[in-house]
C-alpha positions in Angstrom: 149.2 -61.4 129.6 149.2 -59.8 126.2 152.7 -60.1 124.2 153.6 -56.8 122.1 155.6 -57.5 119.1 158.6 -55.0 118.3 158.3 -54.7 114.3 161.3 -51.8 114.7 162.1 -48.6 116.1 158.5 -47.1 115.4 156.6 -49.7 117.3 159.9 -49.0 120.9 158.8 -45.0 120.0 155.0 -45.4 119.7 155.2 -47.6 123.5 157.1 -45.2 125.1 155.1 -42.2 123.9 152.1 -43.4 124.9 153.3 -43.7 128.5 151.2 -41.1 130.7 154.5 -40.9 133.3 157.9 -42.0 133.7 157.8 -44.4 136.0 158.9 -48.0 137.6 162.2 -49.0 136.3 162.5 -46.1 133.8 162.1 -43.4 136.4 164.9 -45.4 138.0 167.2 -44.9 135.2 166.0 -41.4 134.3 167.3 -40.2 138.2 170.1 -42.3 138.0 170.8 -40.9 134.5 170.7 -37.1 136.2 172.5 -38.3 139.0 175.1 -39.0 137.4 174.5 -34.7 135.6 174.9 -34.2 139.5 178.1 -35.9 139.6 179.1 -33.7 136.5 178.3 -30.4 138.3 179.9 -31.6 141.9 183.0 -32.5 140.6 183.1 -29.1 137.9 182.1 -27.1 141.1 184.2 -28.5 143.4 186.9 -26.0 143.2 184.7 -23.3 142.8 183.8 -22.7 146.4 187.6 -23.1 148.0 189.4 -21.7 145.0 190.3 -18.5 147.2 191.8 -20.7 150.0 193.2 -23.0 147.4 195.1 -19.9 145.5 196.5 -19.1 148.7 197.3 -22.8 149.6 199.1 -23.5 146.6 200.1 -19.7 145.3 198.7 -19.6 142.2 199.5 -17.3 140.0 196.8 -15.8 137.6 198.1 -18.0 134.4 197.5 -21.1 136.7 194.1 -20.4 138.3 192.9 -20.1 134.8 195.0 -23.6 133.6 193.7 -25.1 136.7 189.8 -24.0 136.5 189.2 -24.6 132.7 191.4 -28.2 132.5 188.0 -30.1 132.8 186.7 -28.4 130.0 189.9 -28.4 127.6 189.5 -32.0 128.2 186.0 -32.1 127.7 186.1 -30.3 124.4 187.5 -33.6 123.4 186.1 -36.7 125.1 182.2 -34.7 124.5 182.9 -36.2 120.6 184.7 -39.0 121.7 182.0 -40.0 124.2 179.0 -39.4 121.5 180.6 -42.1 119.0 180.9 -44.3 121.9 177.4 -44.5 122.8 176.5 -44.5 119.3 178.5 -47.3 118.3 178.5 -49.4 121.6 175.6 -48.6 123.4 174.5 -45.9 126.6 175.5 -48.0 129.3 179.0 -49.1 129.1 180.4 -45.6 128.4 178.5 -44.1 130.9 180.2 -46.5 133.9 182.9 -45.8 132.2 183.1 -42.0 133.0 182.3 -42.8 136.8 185.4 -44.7 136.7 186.9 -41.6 135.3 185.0 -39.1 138.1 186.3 -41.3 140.7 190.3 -41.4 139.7 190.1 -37.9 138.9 188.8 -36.8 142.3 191.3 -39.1 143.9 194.4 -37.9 142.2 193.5 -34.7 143.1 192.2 -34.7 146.6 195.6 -36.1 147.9 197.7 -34.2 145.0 201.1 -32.5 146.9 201.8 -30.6 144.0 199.8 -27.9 141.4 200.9 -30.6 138.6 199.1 -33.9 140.0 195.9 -31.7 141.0 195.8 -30.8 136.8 196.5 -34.1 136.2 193.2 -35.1 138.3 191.2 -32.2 136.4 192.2 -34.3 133.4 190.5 -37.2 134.4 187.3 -35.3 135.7 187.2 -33.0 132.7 187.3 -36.9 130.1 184.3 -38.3 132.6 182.5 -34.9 132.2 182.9 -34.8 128.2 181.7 -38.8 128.4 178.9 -38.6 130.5 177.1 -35.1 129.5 176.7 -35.9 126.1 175.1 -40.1 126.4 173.3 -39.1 129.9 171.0 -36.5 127.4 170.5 -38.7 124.8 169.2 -41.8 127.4 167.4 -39.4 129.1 165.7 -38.3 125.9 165.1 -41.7 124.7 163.0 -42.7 128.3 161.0 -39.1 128.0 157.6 -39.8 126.4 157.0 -37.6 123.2 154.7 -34.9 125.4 157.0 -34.8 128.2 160.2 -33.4 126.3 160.4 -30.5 128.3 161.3 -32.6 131.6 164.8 -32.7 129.8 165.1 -29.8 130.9 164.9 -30.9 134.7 169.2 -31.0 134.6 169.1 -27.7 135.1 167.9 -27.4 138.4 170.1 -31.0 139.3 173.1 -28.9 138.1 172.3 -26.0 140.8 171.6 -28.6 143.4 174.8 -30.0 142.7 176.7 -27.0 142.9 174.4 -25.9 145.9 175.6 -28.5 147.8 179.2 -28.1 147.4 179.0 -24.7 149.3 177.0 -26.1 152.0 179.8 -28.6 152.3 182.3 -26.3 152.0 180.9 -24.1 155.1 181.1 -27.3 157.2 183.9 -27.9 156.1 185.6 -24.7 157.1 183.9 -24.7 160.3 185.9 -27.8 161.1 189.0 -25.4 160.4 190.8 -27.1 157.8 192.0 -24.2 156.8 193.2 -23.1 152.8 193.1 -27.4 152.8 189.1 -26.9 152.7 188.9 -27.5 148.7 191.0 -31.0 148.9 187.7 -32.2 151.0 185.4 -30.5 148.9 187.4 -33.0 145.5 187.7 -35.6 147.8 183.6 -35.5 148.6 183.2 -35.3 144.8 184.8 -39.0 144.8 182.2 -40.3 146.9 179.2 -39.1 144.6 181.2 -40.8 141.6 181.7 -44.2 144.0 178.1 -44.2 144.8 177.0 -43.5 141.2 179.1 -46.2 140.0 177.9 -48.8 142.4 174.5 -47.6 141.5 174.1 -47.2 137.7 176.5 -50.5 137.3 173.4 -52.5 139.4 170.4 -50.6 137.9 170.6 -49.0 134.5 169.3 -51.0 131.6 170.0 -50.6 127.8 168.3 -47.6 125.7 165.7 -50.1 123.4 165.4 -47.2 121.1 168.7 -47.1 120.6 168.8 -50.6 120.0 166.2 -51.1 118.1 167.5 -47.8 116.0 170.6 -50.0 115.3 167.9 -53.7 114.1 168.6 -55.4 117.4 165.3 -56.0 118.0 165.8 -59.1 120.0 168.0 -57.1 122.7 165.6 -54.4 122.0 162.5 -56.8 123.4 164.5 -57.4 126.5 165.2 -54.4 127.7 161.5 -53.3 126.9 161.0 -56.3 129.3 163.2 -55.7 131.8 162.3 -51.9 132.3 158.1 -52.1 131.9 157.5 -55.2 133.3 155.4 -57.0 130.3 156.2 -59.0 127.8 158.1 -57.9 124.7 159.2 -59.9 121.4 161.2 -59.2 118.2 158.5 -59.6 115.2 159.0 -62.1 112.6 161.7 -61.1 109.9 158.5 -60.9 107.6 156.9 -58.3 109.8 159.9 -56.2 110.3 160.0 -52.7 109.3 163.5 -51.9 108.2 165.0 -48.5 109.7 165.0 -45.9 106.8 167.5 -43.7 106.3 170.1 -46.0 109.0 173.3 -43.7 109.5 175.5 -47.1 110.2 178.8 -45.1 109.3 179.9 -44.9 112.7 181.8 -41.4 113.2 181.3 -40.5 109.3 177.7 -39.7 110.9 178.7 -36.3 112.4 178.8 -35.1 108.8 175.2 -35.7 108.9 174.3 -33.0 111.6 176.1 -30.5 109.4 173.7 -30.8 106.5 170.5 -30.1 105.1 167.3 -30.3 107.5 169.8 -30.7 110.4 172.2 -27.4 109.6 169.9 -24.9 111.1 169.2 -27.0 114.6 173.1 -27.5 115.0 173.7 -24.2 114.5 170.6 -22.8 116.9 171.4 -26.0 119.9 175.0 -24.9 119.1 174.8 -21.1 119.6 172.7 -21.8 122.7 175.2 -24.2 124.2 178.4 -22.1 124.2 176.4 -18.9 124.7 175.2 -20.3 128.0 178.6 -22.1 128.6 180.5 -18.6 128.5 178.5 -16.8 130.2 178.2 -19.1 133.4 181.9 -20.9 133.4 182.9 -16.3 132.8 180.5 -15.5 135.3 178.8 -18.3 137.3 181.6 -20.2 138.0 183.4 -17.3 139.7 180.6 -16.0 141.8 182.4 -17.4 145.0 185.2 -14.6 143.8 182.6 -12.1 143.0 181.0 -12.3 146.1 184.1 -12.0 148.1 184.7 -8.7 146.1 181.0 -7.9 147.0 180.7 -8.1 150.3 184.6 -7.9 151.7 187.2 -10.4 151.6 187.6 -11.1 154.8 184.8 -12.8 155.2 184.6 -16.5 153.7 181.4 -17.7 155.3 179.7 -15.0 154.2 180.6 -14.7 150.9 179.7 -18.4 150.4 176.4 -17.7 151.9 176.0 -14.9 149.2 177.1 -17.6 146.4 174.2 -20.0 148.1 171.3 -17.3 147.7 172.8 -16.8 143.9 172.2 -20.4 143.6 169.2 -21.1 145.0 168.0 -19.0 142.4 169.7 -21.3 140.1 167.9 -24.4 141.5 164.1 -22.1 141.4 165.0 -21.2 137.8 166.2 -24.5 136.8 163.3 -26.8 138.0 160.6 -23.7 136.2 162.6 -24.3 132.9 160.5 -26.8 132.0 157.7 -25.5 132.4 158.8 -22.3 130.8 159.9 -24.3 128.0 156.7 -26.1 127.5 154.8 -22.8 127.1 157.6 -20.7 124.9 159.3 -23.2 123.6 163.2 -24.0 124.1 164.2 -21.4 121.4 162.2 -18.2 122.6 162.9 -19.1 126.4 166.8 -19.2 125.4 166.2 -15.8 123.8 164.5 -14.3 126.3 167.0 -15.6 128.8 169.7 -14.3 126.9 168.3 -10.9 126.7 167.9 -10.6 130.2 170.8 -11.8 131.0 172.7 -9.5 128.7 170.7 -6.3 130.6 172.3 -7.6 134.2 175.6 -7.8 133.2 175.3 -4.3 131.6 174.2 -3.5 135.4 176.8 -5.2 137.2 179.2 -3.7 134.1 178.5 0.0 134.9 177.7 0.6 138.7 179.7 -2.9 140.0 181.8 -0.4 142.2 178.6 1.9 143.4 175.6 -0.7 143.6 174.3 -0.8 147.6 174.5 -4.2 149.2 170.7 -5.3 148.5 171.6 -4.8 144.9 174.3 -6.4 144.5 172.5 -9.2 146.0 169.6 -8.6 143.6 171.9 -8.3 140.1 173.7 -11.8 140.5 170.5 -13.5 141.3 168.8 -12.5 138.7 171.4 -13.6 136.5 171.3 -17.0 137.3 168.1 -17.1 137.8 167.9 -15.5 134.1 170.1 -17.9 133.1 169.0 -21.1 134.6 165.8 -20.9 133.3 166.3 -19.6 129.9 169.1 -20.9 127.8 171.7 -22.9 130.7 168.9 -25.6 130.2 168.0 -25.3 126.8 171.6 -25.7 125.1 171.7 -29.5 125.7 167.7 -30.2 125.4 168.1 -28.2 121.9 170.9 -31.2 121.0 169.8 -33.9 122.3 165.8 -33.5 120.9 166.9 -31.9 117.5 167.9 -35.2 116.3 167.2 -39.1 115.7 168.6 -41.9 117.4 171.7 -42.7 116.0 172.8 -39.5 115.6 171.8 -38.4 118.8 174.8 -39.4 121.2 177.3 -38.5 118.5 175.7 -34.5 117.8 175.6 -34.0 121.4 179.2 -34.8 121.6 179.9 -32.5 118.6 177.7 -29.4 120.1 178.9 -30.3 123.9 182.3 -29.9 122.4 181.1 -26.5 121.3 180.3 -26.0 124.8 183.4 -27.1 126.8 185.3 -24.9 124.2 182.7 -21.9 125.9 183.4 -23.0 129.2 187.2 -22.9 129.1 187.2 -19.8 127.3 184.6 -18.5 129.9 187.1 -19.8 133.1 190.2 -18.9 130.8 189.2 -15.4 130.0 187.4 -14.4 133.5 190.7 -14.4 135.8 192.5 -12.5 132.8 190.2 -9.8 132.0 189.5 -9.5 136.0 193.4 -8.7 136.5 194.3 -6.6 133.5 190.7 -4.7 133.3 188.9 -4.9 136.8 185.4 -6.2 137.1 183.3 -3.7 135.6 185.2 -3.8 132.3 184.8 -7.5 132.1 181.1 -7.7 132.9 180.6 -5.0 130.2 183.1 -7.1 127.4 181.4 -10.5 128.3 177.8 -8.8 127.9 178.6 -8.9 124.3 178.4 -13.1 124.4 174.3 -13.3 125.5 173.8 -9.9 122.9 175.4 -12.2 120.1 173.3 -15.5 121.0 169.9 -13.4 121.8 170.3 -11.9 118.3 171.0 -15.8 116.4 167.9 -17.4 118.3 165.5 -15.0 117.0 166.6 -15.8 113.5 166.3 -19.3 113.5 163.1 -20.9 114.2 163.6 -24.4 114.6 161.4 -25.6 117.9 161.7 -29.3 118.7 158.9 -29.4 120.9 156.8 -28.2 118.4 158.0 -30.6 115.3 155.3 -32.5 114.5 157.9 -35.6 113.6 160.1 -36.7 115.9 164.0 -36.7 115.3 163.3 -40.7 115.6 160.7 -40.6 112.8 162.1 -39.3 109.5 158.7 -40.9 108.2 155.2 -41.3 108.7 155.6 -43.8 111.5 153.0 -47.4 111.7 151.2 -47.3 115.2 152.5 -50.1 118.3 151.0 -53.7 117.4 149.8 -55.4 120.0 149.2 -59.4 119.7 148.4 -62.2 122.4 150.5 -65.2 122.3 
């Protein structure tokens, strides 16, 4: 059997873009890697669907549905950077079992919480695993994705709507085993068996990024994972063969200035932009649709309702699997502004004739809206991030630009309940319309496309082809 020789990071690249699929050992970690973007969603959605039965449960006031709701994403805004140095400076793997741990605590404390207090408490946790895991799952994801396949990134997407899919089926069996306003403890406490499954699993199976490796001149370890995930043999070169890494950003968290400069400066602020556009405009909107739909279509009825929030996201899960492919024809700048734009025209709709629209519209609106959404710029924010950017900068930008995005999401949860009680729904459509207006307007200025750049974020430099030698 041939033995390829790993000179650097150019010859770990060149392999893995000339893979015609993802498959064997790396498909294994790419589905692990977006299960554990599954876990993310679950545990974010889990008190989405019983929130009603939870504000009655625990009589929540206004002030602490939106404390309560946007926790995990206060929380992310700081462990997103926190979690990017880590993988940067330690590695993918480790951090990333580390947020399961996390997941798995959080859903706990909360599950069996007896007061509002404790269940914030386990939002803190969930909302530090979140922050952790979003920002390294991206950048192993992107860093197993052969060069002409960088679209698939966008494959989260639909994962998230699953996700958040099937915590309403689960929280329709769930009430039809009459557990009452308890309903959303199960729904946390089924979040906790994802992130125990996960862990078990990604703890077994995952394997060291060898770009990431090889980014940092650890060829040797770089040789073995290329081993251990495509099943020939791989060798660190000789010293004298080596080809040093140019432009190495080896000053650990000092890197973030990095992203905030020069050729980088415009994609931050474009994968930026598109991340907390997206991030307000679902966490204000998305997030709630459980309480829209009850002021839709009566709130009496719960099972209903929830059915109502299931057709919105099944739209999510259609748009979120096409964003790919959308992506791969537009681009993932023009399909976030095109999503953005249509987005901003529902929420005008729902804005002015929320009160008057006929039930088949008001079925109609929402789902175009996420479907708008999920295929548009709810994909693209994090694909934008993690594909705009080499290596070892990778991890450590999407932390800084997921930050940017957590802050969106808690000021989305944070201002929805607010707005909603002081203004009424209409108003708050029409105020929050403003958000995908703004981002439409920034993404047709710049025109940074990373699945157009002709050098990859991993190849400041012309880049020597993959040497192959028998031993």
């Amino acid at each position: 059997m041939a033995t390829r020789s790993l000179r650097g990071v150019h010859d770990v690249v060149a392999f893995i873009d000339s893979r015609t699929g993802i498959r064997g050992r790396a498909a294994i970690i790419w589905w692990l890697a977006l299960g554990g973007l599954f876990l993310d969603a679950f545990s974010n959605s889990a008190l989405s669907a019983g929130l009603g039965p939870m504000t009655r449960d625990m009589s929540l006031t206004a002030g602490q549905v939106a404390l309560l709701t946007s926790m995990a994403s206060w929380v992310a805004l700081v462990f997103n950077p926190i979690g990017g140095w880590l993988a940067d400076r330690f590695g993918r793997i480790p951090p990333l079992i580390a947020a399961k741990v996390l997941a798995l605590a959080g859903a706990l404390i909360a599950a069996f919480a007896p007061t509002f207090e404790l269940v914030v408490a386990g939002r803190f946790f969930v909302g530090a695993a979140y922050g952790i895991d979003f920002a390294i799952a991206m950048a192993l994801l992107a860093e197993f994705t052969p060069a002409r396949f960088k679209s698939r990134l966008n494959t989260w997407q639909g994962i998230w709507y699953v996700a958040v899919s099937t915590n309403l089926l689960l929280a329709i069996g769930f009430y039809n085993m009459n557990v009452g306003d308890a309903i959303w403890r199960y729904a946390v406490g089924a979040a906790g068996v994802v992130a125990l499954i996960l862990l078990i699993l990604q703890a077994t199976l995952l394997v060291e990024s060898p770009t990431w490796l090889a980014r940092k001149e650890r060829l040797e370890k770089a040789a073995e994972s290329m081993t251990r995930i495509y099943k020939e043999q791989f060798v660190a070169a000789p010293e004298s063969e080596r080809v040093a890494v140019v432009n190495l950003a080896n000053k650990g968290i000092r890197n973030v200035a990095l992203i905030f400069r020069g050729t980088y400066l415009p994609r931050t602020i474009l994968a930026a932009t598109v991340q907390m556009g997206q991030s307000i405009q679902y966490f204000a909107v998305g997030w709630y649709l459980p309480i829209i739909a009850l002021a839709l279509f009566g709130e009496g009825d719960f099972v209903l309702a929830t059915l109502g929030t299931l057709l919105f996201n099944v739209f999510g899960i259609i748009g979120g699997f096409l964003s790919p492919v959308i992506a791969g024809k537009l681009g993932l700048r023009r399909a976030s502004a095109f999503g953005f734009g249509a987005v901003f025209v529902m929420l005008l709709i729902l804005g002015f004739f929320f009160d008057s629209m006929p039930l088949w519209l008001a079925f109609i609106v929402p789902s175009l809206f996420i479907l708008f959404h999920s295929s548009g710029p709810g994909a693209n924010g994090k694909s934008l991030s993690t594909l705009s950017f080499r290596s070892e900068l990778r991890a450590g930008a999407n932390g800084i630009i997921g930050a940017i995005g957590s802050l969106g999401a808690a000021l989305g949860l944070v201002v929805f309940p607010l707005l909603r009680e002081q203004l009424g729904l209409g108003p708050t459509f029409l105020i929050l319309s403003l958000v995908p207006l703004a981002a439409f307007i920034i993404c047709s200025v710049i025109k940074w496309e990373p699945t157009r750049a002709t050098v990859s974020p991993d190849e400041e430099v012309d880049a020597p082809q993959f040497a192959s030698v028998t031993r």
